[in-house]
C-alpha positions in Angstrom: 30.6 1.4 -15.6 28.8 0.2 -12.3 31.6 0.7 -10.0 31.8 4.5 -11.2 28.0 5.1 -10.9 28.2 3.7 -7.1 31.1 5.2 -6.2 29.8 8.9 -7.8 26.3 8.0 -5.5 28.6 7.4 -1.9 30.2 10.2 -3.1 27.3 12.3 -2.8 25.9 10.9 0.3 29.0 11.9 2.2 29.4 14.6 0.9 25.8 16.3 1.4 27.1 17.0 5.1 26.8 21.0 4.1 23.7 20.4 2.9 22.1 18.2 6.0 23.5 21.3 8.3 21.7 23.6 6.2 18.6 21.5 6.4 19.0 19.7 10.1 18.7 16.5 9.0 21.5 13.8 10.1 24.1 12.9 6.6 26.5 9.9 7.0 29.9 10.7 7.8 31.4 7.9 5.3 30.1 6.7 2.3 27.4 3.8 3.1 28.9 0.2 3.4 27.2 -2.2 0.9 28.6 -5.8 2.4 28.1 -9.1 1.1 28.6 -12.4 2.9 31.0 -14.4 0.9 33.0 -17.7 1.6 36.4 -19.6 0.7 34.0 -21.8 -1.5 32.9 -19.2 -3.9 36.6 -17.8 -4.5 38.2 -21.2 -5.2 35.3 -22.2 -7.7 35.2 -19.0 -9.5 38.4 -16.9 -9.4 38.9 -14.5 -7.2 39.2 -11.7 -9.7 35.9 -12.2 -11.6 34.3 -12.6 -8.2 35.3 -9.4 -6.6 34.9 -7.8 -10.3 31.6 -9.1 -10.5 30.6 -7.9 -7.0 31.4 -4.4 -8.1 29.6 -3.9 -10.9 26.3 -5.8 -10.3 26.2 -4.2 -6.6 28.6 -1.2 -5.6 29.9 -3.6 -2.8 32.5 -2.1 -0.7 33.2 -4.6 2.2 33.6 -7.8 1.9 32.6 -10.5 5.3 34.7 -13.4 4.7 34.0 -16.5 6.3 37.0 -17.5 7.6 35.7 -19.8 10.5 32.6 -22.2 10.7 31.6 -25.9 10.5 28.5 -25.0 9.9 26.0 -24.8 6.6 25.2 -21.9 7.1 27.8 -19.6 6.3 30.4 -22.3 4.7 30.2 -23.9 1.5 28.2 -23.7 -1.2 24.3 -24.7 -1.7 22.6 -27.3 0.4 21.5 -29.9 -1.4 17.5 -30.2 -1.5 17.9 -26.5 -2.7 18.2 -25.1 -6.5 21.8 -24.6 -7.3 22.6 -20.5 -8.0 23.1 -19.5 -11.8 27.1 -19.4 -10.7 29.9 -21.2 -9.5 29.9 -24.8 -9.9 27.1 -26.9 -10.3 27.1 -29.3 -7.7 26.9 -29.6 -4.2 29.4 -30.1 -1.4 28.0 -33.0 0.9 31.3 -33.5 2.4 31.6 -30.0 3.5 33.8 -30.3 7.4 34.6 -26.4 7.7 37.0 -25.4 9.9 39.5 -22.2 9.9 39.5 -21.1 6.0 42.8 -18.9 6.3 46.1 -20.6 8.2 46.1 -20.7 11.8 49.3 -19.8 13.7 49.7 -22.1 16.5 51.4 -19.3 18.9 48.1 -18.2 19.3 46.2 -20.8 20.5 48.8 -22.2 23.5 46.2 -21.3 26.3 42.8 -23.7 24.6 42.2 -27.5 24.4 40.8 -26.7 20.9 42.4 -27.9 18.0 42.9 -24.8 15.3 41.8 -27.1 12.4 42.3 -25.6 9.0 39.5 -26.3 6.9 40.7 -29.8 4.9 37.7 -28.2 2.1 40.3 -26.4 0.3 43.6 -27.7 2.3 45.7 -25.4 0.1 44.2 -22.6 0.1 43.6 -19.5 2.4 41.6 -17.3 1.5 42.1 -14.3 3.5 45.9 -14.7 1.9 44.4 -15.0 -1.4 41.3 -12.5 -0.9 42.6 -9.5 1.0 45.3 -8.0 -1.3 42.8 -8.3 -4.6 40.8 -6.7 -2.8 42.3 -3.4 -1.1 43.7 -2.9 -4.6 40.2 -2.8 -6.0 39.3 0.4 -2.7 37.2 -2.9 -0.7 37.5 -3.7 2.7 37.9 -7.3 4.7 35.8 -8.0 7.7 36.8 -11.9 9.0 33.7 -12.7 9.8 33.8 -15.7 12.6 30.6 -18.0 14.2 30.0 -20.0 17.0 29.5 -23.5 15.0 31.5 -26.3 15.9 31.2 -30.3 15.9 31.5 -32.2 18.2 34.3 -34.4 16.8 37.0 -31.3 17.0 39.9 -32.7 19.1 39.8 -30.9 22.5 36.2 -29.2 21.9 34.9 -31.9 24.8 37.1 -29.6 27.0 35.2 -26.6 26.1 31.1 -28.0 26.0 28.3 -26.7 27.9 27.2 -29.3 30.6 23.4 -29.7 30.4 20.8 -29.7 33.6 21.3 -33.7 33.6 25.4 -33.9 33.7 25.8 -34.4 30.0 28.3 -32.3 27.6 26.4 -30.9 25.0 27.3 -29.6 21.0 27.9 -26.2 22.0 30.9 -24.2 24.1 30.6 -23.3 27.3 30.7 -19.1 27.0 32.5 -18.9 30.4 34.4 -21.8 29.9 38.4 -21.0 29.4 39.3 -23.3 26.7 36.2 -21.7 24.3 36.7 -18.3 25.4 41.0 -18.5 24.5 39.8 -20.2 21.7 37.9 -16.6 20.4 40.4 -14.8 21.5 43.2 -16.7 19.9 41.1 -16.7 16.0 40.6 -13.0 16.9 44.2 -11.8 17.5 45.6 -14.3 14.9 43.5 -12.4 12.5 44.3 -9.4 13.6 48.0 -9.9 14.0 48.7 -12.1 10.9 47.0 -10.1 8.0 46.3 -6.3 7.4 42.6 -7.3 7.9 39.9 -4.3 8.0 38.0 -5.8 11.1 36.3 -8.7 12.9 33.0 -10.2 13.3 31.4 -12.7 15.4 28.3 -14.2 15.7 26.5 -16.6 18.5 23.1 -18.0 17.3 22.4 -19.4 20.6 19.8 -18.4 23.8 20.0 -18.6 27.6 18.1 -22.0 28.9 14.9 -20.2 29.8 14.6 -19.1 26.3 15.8 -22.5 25.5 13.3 -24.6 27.3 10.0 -22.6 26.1 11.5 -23.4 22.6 11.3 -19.3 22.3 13.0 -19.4 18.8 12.3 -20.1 14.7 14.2 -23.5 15.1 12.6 -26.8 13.7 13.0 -28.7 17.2 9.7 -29.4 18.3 11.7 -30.0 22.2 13.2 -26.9 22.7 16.5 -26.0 23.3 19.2 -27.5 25.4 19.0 -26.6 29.2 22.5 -25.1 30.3 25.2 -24.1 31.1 25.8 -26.6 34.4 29.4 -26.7 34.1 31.9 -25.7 37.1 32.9 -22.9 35.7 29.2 -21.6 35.7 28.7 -23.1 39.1 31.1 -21.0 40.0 30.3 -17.9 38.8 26.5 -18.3 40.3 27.8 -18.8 43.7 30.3 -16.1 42.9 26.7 -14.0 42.3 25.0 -15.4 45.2 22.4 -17.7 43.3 21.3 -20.7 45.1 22.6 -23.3 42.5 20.0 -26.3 44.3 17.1 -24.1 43.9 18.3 -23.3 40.3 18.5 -27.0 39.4 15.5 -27.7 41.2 13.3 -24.9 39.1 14.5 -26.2 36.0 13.8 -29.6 36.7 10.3 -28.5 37.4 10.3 -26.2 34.2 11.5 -28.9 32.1 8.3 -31.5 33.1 5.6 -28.8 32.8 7.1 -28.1 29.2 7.3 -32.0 28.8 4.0 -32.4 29.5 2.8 -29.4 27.8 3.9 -30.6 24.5 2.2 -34.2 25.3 -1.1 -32.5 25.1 -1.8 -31.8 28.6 -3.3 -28.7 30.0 -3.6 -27.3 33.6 -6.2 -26.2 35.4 -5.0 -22.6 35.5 -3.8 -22.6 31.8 -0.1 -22.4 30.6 0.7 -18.7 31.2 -0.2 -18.8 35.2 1.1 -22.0 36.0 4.2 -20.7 34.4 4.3 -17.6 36.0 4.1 -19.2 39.2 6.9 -21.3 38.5 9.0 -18.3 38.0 7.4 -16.5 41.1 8.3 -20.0 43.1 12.2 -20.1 41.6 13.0 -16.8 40.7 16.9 -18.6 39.9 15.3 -19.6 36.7 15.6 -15.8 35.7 19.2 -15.8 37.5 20.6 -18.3 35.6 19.1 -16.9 32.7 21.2 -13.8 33.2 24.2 -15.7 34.1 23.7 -17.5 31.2 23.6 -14.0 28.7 26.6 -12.3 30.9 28.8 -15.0 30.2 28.4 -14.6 26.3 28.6 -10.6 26.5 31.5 -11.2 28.6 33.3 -12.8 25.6 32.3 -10.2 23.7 33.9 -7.9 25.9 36.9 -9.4 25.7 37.0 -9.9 21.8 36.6 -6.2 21.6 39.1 -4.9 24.4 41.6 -7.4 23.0 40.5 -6.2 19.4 41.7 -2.6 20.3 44.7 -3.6 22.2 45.9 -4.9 18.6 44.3 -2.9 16.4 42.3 0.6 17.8 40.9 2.0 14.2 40.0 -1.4 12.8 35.9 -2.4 13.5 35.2 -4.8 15.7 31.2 -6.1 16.0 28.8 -8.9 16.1 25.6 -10.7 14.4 22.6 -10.4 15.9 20.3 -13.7 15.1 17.0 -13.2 13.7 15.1 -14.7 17.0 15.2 -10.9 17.6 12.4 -10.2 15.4 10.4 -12.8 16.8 11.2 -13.8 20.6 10.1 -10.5 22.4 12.2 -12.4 25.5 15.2 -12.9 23.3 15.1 -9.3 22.5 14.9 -7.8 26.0 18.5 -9.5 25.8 19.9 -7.5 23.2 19.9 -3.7 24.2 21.7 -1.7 21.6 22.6 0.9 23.8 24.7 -1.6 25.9 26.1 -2.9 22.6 27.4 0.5 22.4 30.0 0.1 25.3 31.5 -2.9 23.3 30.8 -2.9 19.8 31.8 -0.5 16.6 28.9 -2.1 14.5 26.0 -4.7 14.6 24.4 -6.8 11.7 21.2 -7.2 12.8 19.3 -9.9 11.0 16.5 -8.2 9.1 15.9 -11.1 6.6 12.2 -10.0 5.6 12.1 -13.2 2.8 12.5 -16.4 4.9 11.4 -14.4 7.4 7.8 -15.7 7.0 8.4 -19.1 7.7 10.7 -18.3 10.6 7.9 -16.3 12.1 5.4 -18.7 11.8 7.7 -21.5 12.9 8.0 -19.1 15.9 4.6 -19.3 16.3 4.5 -23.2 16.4 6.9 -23.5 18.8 5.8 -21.0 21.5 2.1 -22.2 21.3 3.3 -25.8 22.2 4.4 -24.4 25.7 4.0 -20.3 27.1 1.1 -19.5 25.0 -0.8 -22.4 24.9 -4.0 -21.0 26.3 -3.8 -18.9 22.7 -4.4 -19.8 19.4 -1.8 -19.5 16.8 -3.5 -17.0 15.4 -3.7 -14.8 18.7 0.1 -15.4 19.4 1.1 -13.7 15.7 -1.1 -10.7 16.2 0.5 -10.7 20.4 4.1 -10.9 18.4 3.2 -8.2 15.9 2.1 -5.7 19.0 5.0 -6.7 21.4 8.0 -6.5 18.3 6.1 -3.1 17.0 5.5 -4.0 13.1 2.6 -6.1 11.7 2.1 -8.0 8.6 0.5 -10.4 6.8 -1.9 -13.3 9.1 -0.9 -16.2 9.8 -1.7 -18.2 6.6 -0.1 -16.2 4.2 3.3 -15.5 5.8 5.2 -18.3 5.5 4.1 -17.9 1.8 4.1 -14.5 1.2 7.4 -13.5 3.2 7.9 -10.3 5.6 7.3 -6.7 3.7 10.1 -4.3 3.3 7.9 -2.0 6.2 9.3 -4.6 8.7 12.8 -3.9 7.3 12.1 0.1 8.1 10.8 -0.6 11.3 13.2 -2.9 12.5 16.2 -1.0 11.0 14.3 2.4 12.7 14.0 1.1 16.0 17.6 -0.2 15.8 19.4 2.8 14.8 17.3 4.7 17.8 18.5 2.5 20.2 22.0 2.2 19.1 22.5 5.6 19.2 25.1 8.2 17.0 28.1 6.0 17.7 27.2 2.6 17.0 26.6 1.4 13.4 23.5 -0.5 12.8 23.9 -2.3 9.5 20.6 -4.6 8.7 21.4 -8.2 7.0 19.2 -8.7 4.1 18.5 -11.9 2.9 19.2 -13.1 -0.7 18.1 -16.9 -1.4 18.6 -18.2 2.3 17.0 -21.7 1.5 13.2 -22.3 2.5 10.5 -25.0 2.1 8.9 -25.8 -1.1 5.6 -23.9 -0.6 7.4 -21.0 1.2 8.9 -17.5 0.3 11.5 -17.6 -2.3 13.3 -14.3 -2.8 12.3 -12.3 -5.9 14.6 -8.9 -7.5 12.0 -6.5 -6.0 12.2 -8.2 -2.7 15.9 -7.3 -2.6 15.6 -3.8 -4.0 12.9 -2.6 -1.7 14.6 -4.7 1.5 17.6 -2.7 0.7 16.0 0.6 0.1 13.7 0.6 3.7 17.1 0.1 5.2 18.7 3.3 3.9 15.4 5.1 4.4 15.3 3.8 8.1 18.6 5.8 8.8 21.2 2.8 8.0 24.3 3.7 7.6 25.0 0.2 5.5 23.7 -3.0 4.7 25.2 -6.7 4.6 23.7 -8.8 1.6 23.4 -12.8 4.2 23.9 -15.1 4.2 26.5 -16.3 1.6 26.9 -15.6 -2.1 27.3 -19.2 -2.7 23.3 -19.3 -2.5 22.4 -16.6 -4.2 20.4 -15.2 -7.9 22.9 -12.8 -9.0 19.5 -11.1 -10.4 19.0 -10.6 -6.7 22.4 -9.3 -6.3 21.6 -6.8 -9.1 18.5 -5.7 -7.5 20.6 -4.7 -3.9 22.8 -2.9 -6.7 19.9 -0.8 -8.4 18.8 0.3 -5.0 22.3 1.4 -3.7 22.6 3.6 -7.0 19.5 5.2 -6.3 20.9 6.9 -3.0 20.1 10.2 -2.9 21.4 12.8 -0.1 19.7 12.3 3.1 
């Protein structure tokens, strides 16, 4: 069967290590993980057995990533409506979707945050790491809880635990250095941990500093930007804890936040966007400060998820999702270093999702050219973007179309693994039906297969099919299976 042909190919790949010495090229220790994203939704529509039996044999997968906290779309629940409805489960959508904690929260654990450990009142009966994790390690596959920074703003206490924006207000978002969101990690992390025989942990933070924020540096829809923060006391602290002046850091984002303002209205000045930016950073160089303040205080928490992580549980894998803005912002990726990752991390999903990755780009695009590189044309920002982020592909008209190539996979997944180094594992996402626009890229069989397979040849040690099987083909899941049996020994 399936499962036997896989498990014969991992078999091989670890254990070609006598042949990789004879030859000098690097061989996996372990055999490769083959992940899938999968949440509570998918197991209480279809079974759990003929889910996990089905993952098997159409794709060789080995570890499972279990949402087990989100209120968001985008990990949660099934399809969204608007988009086709996959050939499983049941066929209708979930408008109603909340989210929440998806297993059963312990309240011992969350004594030191205002916010509320909601269980998920989606399935209010079930939990699915309960139900999940045993079928599972009797069928050889590991569980990751896999945990994201999505909240609303209606969870009792979360207002205790918001960023504070550059005019006062609380916005949607935790405050990274605030104690109530940071207890609030910890807490999920070691109930986890402590309460099942879990294999590991992962989080993820789709989120940027407020320079990034405020140039609209990203592949969101918001034609405004970002929100402008963290302004909060605890923050305030911290930068006069680091010596920034905190007046001069208001004042230069004040000033950033008109000249984007009026960028966006249409205006242009005399020296052009780029200079007049530049000297805006040359007059308040605490617009950089504060950037970095704003970045250490969400590696901090990811510090402290992984030293608490060990403190429980030293062999279990503790590591993070790394959003897809690092294929696009070049300034959003000076922020992610993979060797510093190292220090704190057994593992990073890096986003590689080549499919909706065309629109993303070219929303990218849109974005930037409404406020740093408005001198350019859109056309001269992609080919910028494909020099600066080291892989090129299709112009501007045909990406969002057309998708990202599986070269971009191989690059990206390349320059990762380089920068990780031998101890950190670099395990690309791919993307399997992650919802796009009418006109745009859907995902296709051969998409998958050759996504999967540029990963492998790029010196991946694993791959995670993103971002939840409640949205995708299982054609597309067979595809990611056909290219994990064709392994061969490095």
């Amino acid at each position: 069967m399936d499962r036997r042909v896989f498990l014969e190919t991992a078999t091989l790949v670890a254990g070609g290590a006598a042949l990789g010495r004879v030859s000098g090229e690097r061989v996996p220790d372990d055999p490769p993980t083959v992940g899938i994203q999968v949440g509570a939704v998918s197991f209480a529509d279809e079974g759990t057995d003929k889910v996990l039996d089905g993952f098997q044999e159409m794709a060789g997968i080995n570890t499972l990533f279990l949402a087990t906290f989100t209120y968001g779309r985008g990990i949660g629940g099934r399809q969204l409506r608007g988009q086709p409805l996959p050939d499983h489960g049941k066929q209708e959508y979930d408008d109603n979707f909340r989210g929440g904690n998806f297993a059963t929260p312990h309240p011992q654990y969350y004594r030191h945050t205002s916010i509320a450990p909601e269980r998920a009142p989606d399935h209010p009966d079930y939990d699915v790491v309960a139900d999940v994790l045993p079928a599972a390690h009797r069928r050889g596959m590991k569980v990751i809880c896999w945990f994201e920074d999505v909240f609303r703003p209606d969870v009792p206490g979360f207002d205790q635990a918001a960023e504070i924006d550059l005019h006062g207000k609380p916005t949607g978002l935790t405050c990274h250095r605030n104690p109530n969101a940071r207890n609030f990690w910890l807490g999920l992390a070691e109930d986890y941990l402590r309460s099942y025989d879990v294999d590991g942990l992962m989080w993820g933070s789709e989120r940027q500093g407020p320079l990034d924020n405020a140039l609209g540096a990203s592949h969101g829809s918001s034609s405004a930007g970002g929100v402008i923060a963290c302004f909060c006391p605890h923050c305030l602290a911290a930068a006069q804890q680091g010596g920034i002046n905190i007046e001069r850091a208001r004042e230069g984002y004040l000033a950033l936040e008109r000249w984007t303002a009026a960028l966006r209205a249409g205006q242009r000045p005399t020296d052009g966007a780029f200079v007049t930016f530049w000297r805006l950073l040359v007059k308040h160089p605490e617009l950089l400060a504060w950037e970095r303040l704003w970045n250490e205080g969400l590696h901090d928490t990811y510090r402290d998820l992984y030293r608490l992580a060990k403190s429980i549980a030293p062999t279990k894998g503790s590591g993070w999702h790394i959003w897809h803005n690092n294929s696009f912002s070049p300034f959003y990726r000076a922020e992610q270093e993979y060797a510093e990752f190292a220090k704190y991390s057994d593992f990073l999903k890096v986003v590689m999702y080549n499919n909706c990755g065309g629109p993303r780009l070219a929303q990218y695009v849109r974005n930037i050219h409404g406020t740093l590189f408005a001198d350019l044309t859109p056309e001269q920002i992609l080919d910028f973007t494909y020099g600066v982020q080291q892989y090129r592909e299709q112009p501007l008209d045909r990406i969002a179309e057309q998708g990202l190539s599986a070269d971009y996979v191989l690059r990206e997944t390349q320059r990762a693994v380089a920068g990780a180094g031998p101890r950190l594992k670099i395990w690309p996402g791919i993307d399997i039906d992650i919802p796009t626009g009418a006109s745009e890229k859907k995902t296709q069989p051969e998409d998958v297969y050759q996504a999967v397979r540029a990963a492998f040849q790029g010196g991946a040690p694993g791959v995670l099919l993103s971002r939840k099987y409640s949205e995708m083909q299982l054609a597309n899941i067979r595809a990611a299976g056909r290219a994990v049996r064709e392994l061969q020994p490095a």
